[in-house]
N, C-alpha and C positions, 0 to 999 in steps of 0.2 A: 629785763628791759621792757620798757610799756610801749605798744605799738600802735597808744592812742599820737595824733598827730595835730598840734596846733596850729589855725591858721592864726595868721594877724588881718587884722579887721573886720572878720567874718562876726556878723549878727548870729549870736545862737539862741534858738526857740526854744524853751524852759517845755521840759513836759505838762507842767502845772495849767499852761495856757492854749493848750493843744486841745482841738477842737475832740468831742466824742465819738469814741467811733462809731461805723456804721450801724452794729449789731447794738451795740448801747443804744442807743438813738432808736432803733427801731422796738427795743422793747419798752422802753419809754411810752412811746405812741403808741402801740396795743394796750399796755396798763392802764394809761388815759384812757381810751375808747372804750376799756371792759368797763371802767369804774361809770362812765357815764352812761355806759347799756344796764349796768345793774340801776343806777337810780331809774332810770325808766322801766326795769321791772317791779319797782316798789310804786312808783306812779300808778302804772296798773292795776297792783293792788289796791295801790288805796283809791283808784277812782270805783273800784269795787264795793268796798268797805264803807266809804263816809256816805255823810248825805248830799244832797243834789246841787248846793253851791259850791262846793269844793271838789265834788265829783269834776265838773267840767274843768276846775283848772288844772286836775291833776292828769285829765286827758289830754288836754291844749300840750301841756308840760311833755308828756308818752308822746306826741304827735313831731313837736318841735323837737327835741333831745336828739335823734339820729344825725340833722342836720350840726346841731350844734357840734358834738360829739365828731363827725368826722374834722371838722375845719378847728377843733381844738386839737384833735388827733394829730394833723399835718403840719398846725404851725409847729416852725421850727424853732426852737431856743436859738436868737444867735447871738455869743457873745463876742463881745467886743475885746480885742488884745490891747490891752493900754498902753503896754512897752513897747510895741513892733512898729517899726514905721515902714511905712511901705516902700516896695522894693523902686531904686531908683537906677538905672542902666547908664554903665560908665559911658562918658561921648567918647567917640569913633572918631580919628581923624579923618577929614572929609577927603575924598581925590580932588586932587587939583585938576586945572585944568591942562588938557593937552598943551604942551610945546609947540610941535611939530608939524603945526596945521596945515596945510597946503592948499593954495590959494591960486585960484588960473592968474595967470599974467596977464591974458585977452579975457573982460566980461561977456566978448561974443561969441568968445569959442564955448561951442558945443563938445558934451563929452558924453562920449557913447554907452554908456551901462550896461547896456543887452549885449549879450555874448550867447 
């Protein structure tokens, strides 16, 4: 006997379309960040290495790269689910209003509330 349990009309979320997890995603964004520290260690070298016009942009390049590097780092891949439509919240029957209202007979009678 299978003690999987079907609803009816329940949307169900394909794993295919499931967001990556946390630790996927975080090693992502380290591998980016290393690959873009290593080209700024080749910059380095070569602003060593070449002559004096290329030198300076390969510094400029070393110089800019860390900035670049984090903010490629952090953005996020987000994708977009093409089949899910967004959750929509069945309506609530509203309360009616009271019946029972009770109403002074005299609008000049005073009623005392302090007790």
């Amino acid at each position: 006997m299978s003690r999987r349990h079907e609803r009816g009309g329940e949307t169900v979320i394909s794993v295919t379309s499931a967001q990556p997890s946390r630790s996927e995603e975080l090693d992502s964004r380290i591998a980016r960040y290393a690959w873009m520290m290593s080209i700024r260690i080749v910059c380095f070298v070569l602003a060593v290495l070449t002559p004096s016009p290329w030198r300076w942009m390969f510094i400029v390049a070393a110089v800019f790269l860390p900035y670049i590097a984090v903010v490629l780092a952090n953005a996020q891949r987000t994708r977009g689910l093409a089949d899910a439509d967004p959750f929509v919240a069945p309506q609530r029957p509203a309360l009616d209003a009271p019946h029972d209202v009770i109403k002074p007979s005299d609008p000049d009678r005073k009623i005392d509330t302090e007790k």
